[in-house]
C-alpha beads as a LAMMPS data file, in Angstrom:
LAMMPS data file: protein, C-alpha beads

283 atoms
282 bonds

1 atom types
1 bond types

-500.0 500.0 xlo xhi
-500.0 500.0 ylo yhi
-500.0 500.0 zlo zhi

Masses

1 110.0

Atoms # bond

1 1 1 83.350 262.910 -426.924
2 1 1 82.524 258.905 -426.742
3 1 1 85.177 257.583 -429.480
4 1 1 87.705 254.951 -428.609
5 1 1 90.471 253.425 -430.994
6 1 1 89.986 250.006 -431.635
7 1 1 92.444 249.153 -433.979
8 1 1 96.042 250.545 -435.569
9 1 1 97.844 247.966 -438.374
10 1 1 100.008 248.087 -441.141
11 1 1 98.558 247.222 -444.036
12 1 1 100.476 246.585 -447.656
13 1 1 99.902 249.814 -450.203
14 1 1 98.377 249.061 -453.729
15 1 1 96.238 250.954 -455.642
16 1 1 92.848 249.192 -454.964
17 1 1 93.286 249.803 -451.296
18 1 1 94.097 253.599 -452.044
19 1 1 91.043 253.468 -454.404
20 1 1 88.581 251.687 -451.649
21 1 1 89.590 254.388 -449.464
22 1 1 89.151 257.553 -451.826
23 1 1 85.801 256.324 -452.280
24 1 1 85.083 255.017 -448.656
25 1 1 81.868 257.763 -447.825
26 1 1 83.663 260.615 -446.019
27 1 1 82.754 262.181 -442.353
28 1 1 80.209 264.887 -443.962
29 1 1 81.555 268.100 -444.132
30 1 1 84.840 267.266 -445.059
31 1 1 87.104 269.869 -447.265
32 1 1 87.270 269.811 -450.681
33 1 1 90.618 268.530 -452.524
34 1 1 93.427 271.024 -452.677
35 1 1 95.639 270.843 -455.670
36 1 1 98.806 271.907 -453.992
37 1 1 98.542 269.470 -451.343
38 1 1 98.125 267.089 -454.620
39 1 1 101.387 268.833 -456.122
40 1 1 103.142 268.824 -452.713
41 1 1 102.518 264.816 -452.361
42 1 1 103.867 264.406 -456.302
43 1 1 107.267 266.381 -455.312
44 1 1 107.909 264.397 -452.687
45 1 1 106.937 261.185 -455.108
46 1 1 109.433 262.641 -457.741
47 1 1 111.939 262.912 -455.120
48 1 1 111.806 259.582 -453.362
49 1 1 110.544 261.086 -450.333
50 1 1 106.973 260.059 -450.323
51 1 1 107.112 257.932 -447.141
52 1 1 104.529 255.496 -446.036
53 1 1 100.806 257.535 -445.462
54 1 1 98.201 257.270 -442.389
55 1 1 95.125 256.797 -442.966
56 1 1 92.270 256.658 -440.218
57 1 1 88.360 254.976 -440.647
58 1 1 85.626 255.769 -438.153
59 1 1 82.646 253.929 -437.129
60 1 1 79.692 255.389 -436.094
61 1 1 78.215 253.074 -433.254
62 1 1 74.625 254.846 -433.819
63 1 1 74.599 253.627 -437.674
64 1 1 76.493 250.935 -438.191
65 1 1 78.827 253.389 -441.267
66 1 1 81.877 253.439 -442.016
67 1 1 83.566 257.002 -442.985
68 1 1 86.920 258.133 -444.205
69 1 1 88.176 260.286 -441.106
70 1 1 91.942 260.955 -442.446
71 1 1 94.155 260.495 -445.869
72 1 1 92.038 261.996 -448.086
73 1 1 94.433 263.521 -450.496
74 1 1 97.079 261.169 -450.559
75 1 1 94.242 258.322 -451.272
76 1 1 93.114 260.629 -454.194
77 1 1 96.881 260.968 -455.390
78 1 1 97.993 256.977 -455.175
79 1 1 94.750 256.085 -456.745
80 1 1 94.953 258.307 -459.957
81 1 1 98.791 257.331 -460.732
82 1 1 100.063 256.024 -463.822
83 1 1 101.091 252.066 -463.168
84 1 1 104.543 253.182 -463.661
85 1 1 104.109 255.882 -461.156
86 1 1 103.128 254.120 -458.259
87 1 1 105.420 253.242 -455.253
88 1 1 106.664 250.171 -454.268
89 1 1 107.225 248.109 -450.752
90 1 1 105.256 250.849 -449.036
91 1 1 102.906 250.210 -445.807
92 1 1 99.938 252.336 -444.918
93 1 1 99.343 252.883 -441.267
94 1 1 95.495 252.625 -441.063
95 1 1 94.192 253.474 -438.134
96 1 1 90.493 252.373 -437.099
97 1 1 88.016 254.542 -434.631
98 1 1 84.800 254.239 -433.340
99 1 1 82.205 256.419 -431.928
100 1 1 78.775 256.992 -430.867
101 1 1 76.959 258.948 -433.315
102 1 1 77.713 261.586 -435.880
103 1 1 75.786 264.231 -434.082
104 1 1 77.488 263.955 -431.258
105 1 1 81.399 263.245 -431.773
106 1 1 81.778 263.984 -435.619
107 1 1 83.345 267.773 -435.236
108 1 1 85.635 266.953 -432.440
109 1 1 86.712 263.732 -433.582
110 1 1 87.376 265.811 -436.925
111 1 1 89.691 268.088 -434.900
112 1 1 91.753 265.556 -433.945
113 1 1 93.494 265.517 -437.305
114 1 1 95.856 267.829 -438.642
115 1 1 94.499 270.666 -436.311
116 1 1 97.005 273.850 -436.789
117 1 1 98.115 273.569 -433.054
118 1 1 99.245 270.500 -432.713
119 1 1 101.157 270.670 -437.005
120 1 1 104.891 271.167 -436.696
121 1 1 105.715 274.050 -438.192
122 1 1 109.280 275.242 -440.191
123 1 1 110.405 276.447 -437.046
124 1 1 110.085 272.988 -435.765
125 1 1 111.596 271.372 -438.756
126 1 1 114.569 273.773 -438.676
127 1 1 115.390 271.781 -435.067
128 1 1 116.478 269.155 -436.894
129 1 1 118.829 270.432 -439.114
130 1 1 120.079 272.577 -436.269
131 1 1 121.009 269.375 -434.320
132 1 1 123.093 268.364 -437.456
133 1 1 125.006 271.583 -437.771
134 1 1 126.967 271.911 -433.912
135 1 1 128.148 275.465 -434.935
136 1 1 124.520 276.635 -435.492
137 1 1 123.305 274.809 -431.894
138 1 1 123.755 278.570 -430.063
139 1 1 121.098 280.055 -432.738
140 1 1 117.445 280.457 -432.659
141 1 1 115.371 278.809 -435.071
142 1 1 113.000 281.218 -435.921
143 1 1 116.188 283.179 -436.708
144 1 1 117.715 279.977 -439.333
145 1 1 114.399 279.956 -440.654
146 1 1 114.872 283.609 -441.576
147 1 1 118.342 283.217 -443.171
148 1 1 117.575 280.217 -444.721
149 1 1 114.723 281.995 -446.437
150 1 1 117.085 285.080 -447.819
151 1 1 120.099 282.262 -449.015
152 1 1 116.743 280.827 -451.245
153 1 1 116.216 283.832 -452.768
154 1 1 119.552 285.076 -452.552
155 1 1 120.113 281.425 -454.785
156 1 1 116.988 282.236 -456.961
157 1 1 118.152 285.355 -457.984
158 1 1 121.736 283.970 -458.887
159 1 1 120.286 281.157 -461.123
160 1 1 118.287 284.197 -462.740
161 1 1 121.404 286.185 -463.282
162 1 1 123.068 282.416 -465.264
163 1 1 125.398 281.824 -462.070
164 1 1 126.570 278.508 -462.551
165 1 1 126.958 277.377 -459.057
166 1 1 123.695 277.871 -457.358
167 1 1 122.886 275.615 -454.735
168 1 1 119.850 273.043 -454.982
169 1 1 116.881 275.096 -454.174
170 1 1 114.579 273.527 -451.366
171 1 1 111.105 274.004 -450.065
172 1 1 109.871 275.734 -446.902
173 1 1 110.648 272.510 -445.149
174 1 1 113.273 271.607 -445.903
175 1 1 115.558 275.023 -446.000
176 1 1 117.868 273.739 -443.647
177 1 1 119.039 271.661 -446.365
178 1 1 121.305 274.835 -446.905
179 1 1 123.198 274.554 -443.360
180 1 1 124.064 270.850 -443.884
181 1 1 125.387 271.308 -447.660
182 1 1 127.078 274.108 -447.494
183 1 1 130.084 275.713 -445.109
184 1 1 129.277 279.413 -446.688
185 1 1 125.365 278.762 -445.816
186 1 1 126.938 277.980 -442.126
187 1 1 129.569 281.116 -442.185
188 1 1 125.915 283.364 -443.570
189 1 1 124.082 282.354 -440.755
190 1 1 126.985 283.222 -437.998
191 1 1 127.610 286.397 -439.528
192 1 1 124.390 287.598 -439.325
193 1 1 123.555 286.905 -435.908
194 1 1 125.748 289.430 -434.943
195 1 1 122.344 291.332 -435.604
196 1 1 120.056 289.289 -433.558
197 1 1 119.893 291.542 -430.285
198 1 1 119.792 294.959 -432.356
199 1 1 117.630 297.615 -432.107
200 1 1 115.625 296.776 -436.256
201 1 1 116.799 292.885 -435.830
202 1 1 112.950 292.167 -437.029
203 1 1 114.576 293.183 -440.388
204 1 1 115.688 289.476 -440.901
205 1 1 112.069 288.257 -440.827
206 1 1 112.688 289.967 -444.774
207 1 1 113.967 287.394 -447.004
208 1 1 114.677 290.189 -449.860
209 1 1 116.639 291.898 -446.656
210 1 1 118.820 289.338 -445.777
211 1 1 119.197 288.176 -449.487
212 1 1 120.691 291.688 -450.238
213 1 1 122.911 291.597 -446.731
214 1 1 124.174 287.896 -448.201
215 1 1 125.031 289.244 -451.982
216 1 1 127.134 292.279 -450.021
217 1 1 128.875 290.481 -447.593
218 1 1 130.178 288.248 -450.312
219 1 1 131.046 290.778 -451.885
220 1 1 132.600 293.131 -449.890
221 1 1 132.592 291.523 -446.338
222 1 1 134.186 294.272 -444.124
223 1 1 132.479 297.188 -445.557
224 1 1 129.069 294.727 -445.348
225 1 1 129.400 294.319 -442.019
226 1 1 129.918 298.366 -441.087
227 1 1 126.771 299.118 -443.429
228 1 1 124.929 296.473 -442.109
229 1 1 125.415 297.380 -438.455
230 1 1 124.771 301.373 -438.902
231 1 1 121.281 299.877 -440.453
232 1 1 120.443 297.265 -438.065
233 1 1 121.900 299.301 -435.386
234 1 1 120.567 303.016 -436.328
235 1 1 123.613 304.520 -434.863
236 1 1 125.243 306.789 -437.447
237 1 1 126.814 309.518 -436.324
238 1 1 124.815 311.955 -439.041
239 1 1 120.688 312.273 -438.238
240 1 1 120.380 312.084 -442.225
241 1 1 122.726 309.184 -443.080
242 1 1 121.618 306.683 -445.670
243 1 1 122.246 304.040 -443.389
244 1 1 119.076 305.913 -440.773
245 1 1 117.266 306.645 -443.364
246 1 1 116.806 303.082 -445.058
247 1 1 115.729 301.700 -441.871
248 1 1 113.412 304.283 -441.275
249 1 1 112.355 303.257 -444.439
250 1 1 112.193 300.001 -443.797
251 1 1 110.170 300.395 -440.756
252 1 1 107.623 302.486 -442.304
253 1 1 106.611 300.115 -444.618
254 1 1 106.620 297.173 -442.354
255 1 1 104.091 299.064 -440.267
256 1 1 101.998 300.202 -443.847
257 1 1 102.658 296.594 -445.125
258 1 1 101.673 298.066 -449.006
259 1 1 105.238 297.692 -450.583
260 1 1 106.360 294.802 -452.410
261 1 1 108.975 292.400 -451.849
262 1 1 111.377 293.889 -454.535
263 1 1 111.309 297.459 -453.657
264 1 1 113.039 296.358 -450.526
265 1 1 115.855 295.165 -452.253
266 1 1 115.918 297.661 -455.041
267 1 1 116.011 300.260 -451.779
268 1 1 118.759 298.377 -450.091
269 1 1 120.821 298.064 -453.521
270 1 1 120.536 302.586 -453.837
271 1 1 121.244 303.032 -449.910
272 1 1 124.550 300.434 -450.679
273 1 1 126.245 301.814 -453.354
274 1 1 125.405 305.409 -452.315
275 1 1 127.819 303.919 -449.172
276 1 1 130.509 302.561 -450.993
277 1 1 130.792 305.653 -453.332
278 1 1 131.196 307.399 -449.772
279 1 1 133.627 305.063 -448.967
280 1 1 135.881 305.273 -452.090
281 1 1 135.772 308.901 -451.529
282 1 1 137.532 308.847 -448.129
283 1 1 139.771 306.293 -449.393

Bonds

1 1 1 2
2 1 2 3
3 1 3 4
4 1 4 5
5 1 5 6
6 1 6 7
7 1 7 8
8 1 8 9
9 1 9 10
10 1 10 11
11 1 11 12
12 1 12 13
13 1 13 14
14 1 14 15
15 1 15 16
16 1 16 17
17 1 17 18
18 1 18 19
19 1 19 20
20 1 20 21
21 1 21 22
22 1 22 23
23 1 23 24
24 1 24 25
25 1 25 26
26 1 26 27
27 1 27 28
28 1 28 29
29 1 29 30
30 1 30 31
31 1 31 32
32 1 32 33
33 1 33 34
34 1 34 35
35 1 35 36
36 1 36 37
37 1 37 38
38 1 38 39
39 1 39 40
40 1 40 41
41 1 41 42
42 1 42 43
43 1 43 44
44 1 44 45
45 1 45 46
46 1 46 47
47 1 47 48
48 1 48 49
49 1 49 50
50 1 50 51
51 1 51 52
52 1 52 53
53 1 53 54
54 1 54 55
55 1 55 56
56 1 56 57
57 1 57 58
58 1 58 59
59 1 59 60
60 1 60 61
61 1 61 62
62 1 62 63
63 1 63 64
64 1 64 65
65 1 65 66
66 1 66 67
67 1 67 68
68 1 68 69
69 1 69 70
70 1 70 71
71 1 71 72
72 1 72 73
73 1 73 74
74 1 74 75
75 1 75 76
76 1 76 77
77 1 77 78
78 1 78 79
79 1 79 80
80 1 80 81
81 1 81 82
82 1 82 83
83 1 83 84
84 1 84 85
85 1 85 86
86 1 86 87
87 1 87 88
88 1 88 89
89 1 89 90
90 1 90 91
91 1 91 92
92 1 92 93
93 1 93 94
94 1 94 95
95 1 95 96
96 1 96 97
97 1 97 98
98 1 98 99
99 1 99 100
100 1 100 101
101 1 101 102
102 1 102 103
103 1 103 104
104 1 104 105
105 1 105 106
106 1 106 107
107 1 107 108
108 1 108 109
109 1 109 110
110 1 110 111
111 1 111 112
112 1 112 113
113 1 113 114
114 1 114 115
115 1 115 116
116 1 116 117
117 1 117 118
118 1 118 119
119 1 119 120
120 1 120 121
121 1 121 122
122 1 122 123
123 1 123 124
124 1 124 125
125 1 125 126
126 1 126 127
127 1 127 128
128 1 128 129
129 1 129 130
130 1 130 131
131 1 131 132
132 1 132 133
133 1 133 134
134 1 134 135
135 1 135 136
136 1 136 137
137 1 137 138
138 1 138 139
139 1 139 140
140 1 140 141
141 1 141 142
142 1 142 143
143 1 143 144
144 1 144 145
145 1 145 146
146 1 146 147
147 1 147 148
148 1 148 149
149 1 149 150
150 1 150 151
151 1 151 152
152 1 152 153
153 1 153 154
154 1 154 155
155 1 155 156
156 1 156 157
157 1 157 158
158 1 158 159
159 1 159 160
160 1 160 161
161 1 161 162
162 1 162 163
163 1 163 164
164 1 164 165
165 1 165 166
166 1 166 167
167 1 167 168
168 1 168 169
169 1 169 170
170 1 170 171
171 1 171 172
172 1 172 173
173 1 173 174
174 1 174 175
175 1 175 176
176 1 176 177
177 1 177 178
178 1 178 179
179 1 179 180
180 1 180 181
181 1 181 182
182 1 182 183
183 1 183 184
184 1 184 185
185 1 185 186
186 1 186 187
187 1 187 188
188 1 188 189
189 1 189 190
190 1 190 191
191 1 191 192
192 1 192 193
193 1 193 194
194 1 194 195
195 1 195 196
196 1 196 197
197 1 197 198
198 1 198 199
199 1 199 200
200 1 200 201
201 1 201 202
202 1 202 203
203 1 203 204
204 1 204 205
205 1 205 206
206 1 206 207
207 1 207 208
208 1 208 209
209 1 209 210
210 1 210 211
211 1 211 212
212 1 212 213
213 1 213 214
214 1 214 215
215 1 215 216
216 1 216 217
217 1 217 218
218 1 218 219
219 1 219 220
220 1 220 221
221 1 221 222
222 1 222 223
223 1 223 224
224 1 224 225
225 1 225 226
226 1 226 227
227 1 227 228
228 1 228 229
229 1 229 230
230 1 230 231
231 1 231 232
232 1 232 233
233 1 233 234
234 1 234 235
235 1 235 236
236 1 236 237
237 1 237 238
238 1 238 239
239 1 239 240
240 1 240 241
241 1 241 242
242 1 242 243
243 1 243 244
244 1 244 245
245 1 245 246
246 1 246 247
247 1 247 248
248 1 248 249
249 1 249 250
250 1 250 251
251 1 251 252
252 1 252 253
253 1 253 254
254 1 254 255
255 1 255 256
256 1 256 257
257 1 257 258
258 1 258 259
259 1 259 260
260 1 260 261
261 1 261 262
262 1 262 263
263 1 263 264
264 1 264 265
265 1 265 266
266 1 266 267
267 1 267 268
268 1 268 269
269 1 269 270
270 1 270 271
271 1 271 272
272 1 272 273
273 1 273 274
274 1 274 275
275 1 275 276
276 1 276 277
277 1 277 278
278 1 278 279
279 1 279 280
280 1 280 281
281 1 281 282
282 1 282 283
């Protein structure tokens, strides 16, 4: 691949240079719009997180033309907002490339943006907030990303039931929001790690799981954490204990992959109170 950057400058934002670019001729064979990246960029407008975009031109040496390489959507978004809408005192990073001909460098020198392997991921995000929370430093992230995933549904389905407290509900990104606003999101996360090195500990990759195992521990945190641990653990005394056979369950469909989300819960909810009925009975 013969391309070379030439040039990188901040340039002021306004709506004729996001319109110039949205109708700059783009590297043929580009994707086609995607609304929900469109809806993404307006959440993070109507949030006041829409930071400054990057944008990237190429020139084709063989030609002489210019083509949009990078910033398609957000172009396509700044240019079709209301006067009102638009941002203020933002910079675009424009980047300019050139190369030697489109036969030649145009599919590699399209790779070079937003290619899956180099994107950081919610794992990667979750680093972040991890650094921010010291008592979470000791935890994986893959695992916070998993807990963080059952306290937003967990939240969900309080706001459904008219609880009046609910935490602010976040997107994939930015779900360890939870750890640095709330102590209980913080006390969730260390109480279920005591389930990381278990024998069914790929039960937390669940979010309808690990909302259930939040909604019990708050509500009963002792007998929570026995349940819990005869699940996760599949050591109950009795072959045919609830406990054994709802992760049996639970490991059957997992391998199937043909139930949906709820019926996890629902199944977790029957295998619970058919435990503390048990338990009120020795009592």
């Amino acid at each position: 691949m013969a391309c070379r950057i030439i040039r990188v400058e901040g340039v002021p934002l306004t709506r004729e240079l996001a319109q110039q670019h949205i109708e700059l001729l783009p590297m043929p064979g580009e994707r086609e719009a995607k609304p929900q990246r469109i809806k993404f960029l307006r959440e993070h407008l109507l949030n006041g997180t829409f930071m400054s975009p990057q944008w990237a031109v190429g020139r084709d040496r063989e030609t002489g033309i210019h083509y949009r390489l990078d910033g398609q959507h957000s172009s396509k978004f700044l240019s079709e907002l209301a006067e009102g809408e638009f941002p203020q005192d933002l910079t675009v990073q424009m980047t300019t490339w050139e190369f030697d001909s489109f036969a030649d460098d145009a599919a590699d020198l399209f790779n070079l943006f937003n290619n899956p392997r180099s994107a950081r991921s919610n794992e990667d995000v979750m680093g972040v907030y991890r650094a921010q929370v010291p008592a979470l430093a000791h935890l994986p992230r893959a695992f916070l990303v998993h807990v963080a995933n059952g306290i937003h549904l967990h939240e969900n389905l309080r706001y459904d039931d008219g609880a009046e407290d609910v935490l602010p509900l976040h997107g994939p990104r930015e779900r360890g929001e939870y750890f640095r606003e709330s102590q209980a999101s913080v006390e969730i996360a260390l109480w279920l790690s005591q389930f990381l090195t278990t024998k069914n500990q790929s039960f937390m990759g669940r979010a309808e799981i690990v909302a259930e195992q939040i909604r019990e521990w708050r509500a009963a945190p002792d007998l929570a954490t026995e349940f819990w641990s005869y699940v996760f653990r599949e050591d109950h005394p009795q072959a045919d204990h609830e406990t054994r056979v709802l992760a049996e369950t639970f490991r059957e469909w997992a391998i199937t992959r043909r139930t949906r989300a709820p019926q996890y819960r629902a199944k977790a909810v029957k295998a619970w109170k058919e435990y503390q009925k048990q338990g009120k009975k020795a009592a």
